[in-house]
N, C-alpha and C positions, 0 to 999 in steps of 0.2 A: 106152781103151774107156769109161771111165769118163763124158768127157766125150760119147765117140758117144749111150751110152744117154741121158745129160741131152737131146740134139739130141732123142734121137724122143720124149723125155716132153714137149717141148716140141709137136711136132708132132701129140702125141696129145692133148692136155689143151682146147683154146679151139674154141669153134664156127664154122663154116665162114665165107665169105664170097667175093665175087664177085671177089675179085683175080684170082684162079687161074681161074675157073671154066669150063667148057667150054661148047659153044655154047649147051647147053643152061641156063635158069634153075637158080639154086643147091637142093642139093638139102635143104639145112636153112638156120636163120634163124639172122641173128645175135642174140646176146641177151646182156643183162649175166648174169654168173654166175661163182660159185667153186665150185670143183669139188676136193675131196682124195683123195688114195690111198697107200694104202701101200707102200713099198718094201724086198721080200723075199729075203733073199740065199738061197741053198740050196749046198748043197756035202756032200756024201757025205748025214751023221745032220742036221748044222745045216738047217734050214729056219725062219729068226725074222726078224722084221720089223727091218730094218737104218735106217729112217729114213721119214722121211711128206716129204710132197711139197703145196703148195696154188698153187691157178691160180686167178685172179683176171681179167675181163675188165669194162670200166667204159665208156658211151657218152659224152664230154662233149660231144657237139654238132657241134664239125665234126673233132674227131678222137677215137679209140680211144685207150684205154691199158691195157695189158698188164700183167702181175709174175706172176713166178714165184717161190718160196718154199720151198728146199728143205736139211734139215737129216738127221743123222743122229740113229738112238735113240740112249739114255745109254750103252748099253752098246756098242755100234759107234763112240762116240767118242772112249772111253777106246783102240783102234788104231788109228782116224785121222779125227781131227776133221773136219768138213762142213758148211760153212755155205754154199749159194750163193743169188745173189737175181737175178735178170732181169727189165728192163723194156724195153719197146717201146712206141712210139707211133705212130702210122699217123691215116692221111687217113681221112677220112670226108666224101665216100665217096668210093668208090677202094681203103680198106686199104694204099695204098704205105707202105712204112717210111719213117719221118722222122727218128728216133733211136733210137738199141741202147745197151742199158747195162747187163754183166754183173759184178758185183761177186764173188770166190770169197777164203773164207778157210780156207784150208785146212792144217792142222800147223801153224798159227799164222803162215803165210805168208800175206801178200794181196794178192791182184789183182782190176783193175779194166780192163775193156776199154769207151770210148763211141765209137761209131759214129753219125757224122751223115751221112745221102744225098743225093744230089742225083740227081732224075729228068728225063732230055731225050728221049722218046719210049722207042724201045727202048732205051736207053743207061744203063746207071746206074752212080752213081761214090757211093764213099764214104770217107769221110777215116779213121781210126780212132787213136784218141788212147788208147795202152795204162799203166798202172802198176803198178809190182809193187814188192814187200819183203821179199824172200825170209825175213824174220827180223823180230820184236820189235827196235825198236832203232835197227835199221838202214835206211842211205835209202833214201827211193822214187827209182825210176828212173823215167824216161819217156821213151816211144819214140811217134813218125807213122807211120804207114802205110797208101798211099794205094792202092786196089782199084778198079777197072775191070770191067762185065761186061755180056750182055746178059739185058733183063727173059725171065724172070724171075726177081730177086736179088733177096734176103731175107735178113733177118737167122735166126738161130736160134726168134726167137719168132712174126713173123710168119710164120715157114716153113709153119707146120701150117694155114694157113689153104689154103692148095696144096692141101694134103691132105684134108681135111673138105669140099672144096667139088667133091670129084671123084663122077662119078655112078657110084657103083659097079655098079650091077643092068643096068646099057647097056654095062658092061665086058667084054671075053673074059678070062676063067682067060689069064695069063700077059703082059697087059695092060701097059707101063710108062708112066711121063712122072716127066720130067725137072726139076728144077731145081738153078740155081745158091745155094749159100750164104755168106753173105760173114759171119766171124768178125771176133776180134781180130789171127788169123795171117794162114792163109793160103784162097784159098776152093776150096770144093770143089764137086764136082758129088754130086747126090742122088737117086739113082734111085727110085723107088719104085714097086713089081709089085704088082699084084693078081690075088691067089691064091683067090678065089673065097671063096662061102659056108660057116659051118660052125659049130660052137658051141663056145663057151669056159665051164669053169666057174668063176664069182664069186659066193664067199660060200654057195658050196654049191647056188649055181641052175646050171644049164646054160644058158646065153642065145645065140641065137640071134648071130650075129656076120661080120663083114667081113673076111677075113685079108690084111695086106698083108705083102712084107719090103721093107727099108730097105738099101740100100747106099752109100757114099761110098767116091767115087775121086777120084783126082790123079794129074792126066797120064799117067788107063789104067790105074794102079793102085788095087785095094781099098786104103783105109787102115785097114777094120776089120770085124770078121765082120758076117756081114749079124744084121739085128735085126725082130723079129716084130710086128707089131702089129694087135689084135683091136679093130673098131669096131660099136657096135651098129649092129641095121638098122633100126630105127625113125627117124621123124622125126630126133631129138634127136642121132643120131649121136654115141653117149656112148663115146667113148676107156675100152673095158672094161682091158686089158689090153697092157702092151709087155714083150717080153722080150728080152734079149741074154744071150750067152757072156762069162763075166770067163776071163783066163788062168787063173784057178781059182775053178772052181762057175761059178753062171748068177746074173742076178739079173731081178727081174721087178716092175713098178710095175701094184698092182691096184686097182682105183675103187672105194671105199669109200663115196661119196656125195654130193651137191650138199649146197651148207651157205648160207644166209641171206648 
């Protein structure tokens, strides 16, 4: 679950673009920007900030480049450590993935998954070159594996550009579209419904917002509870809010603000 909610912080977090985009012109602008929020566990009396989260989006001219930055607070790490960082690079223009590269250390274990594509119309293929250490000490392993699908396939981090770039207000309540996502395993399909208008509250305002939920299946099965996520409705389409179900408690990443 853990790693589903990281999928929609990624989908929530970067501003739209025309990869995905329906027939209609994009409904907000790309633009360079870092964006932070905080990430809030709750479970029965606990409701405290369990780790921060920073998104980063950069133009260099004829490609994007992406990172995500995400750790746990001090005191969420003394029961289980979290460090993860993801990067993506994409065309410009176009947005196709070019390369994926998700780095996790986690209990003192690390892995690293890079994903290079290759795009032939509808077709896209990606190689994925994975390493891990299960321990301090001990060797790294490495495994290939080679993924097949049709567009539209995306990594984890270009995912959300699918998303940000859909015209919500031309939607009907109960609305889906699809896409494929290709990880370091195995790939999944990605539904995503839109549930109409409604307001979320952030930082004590009530803001007006977009509700979508999020599912992932394989071979017809859910692989994990559906997950919520609240999009402003202004131009800027700001990723206010995502929330999911842990086997115990919820946890919830909240927009705390754009940063220089």
């Amino acid at each position: 679950m853990k790693r589903k909610f990281l999928y929609m912080l990624m989908l929530l977090l970067l501003p739209a673009s025309g990869l995905f985009r329906a027939k209609a012109a994009p409904v907000t602008t790309l633009a360079d920007e870092t964006l932070t929020y905080d990430v809030i566990y709750k479970w029965g009396f606990i409701n405290k900030v369990a780790g921060y989260a920073t998104m980063t989006l950069r133009n260099e001219g004829d490609r994007y480049q992406a990172a995500l930055y995400a750790r746990n607070a001090p005191w969420a790490s003394s029961i289980y450590s979290l460090r993860d960082t993801l990067y993506s690079t994409m065309t410009n223009p176009g947005l196709m993935p070019l390369n994926y590269i998700y780095i996790a250390h986690e209990n003192q274990k690390y892995k690293k998954d890079e994903l290079t594509f290759q795009h032939n119309g509808d077709n896209v293929t990606a190689t994925a070159q994975r390493f891990k250490r299960p321990a301090p000490g001990e060797p790294m392993t490495e495994t290939t594996v080679n993924f097949e699908g049709n567009a539209p396939a995306v990594d984890m981090l270009s995912s959300f550009f699918y998303l940000r770039s859909l015209d919500f207000d031309n939607m009907a309540n109960g609305e889906t579209h699809v896409a494929t996502i290709f990880s370091g395993s195995k790939p999944e399909k990605l539904t995503i419904t839109y549930q109409g208008r409604t307001t979320v509250e952030i930082n004590g305002q009530n803001l007006p917002a977009y509700k979508i939920v999020f599912t992932f299946t394989r071979k017809g099965s859910e692989t994990s509870a559906p997950i919520s996520g609240w999009i402003s409705t202004d131009g800027q389409r700001i990723p206010l809010q995502v929330e999911g179900q842990l086997p115990v408690g919820k946890v919830r990443a909240v927009y705390t603000g754009p940063n220089p």
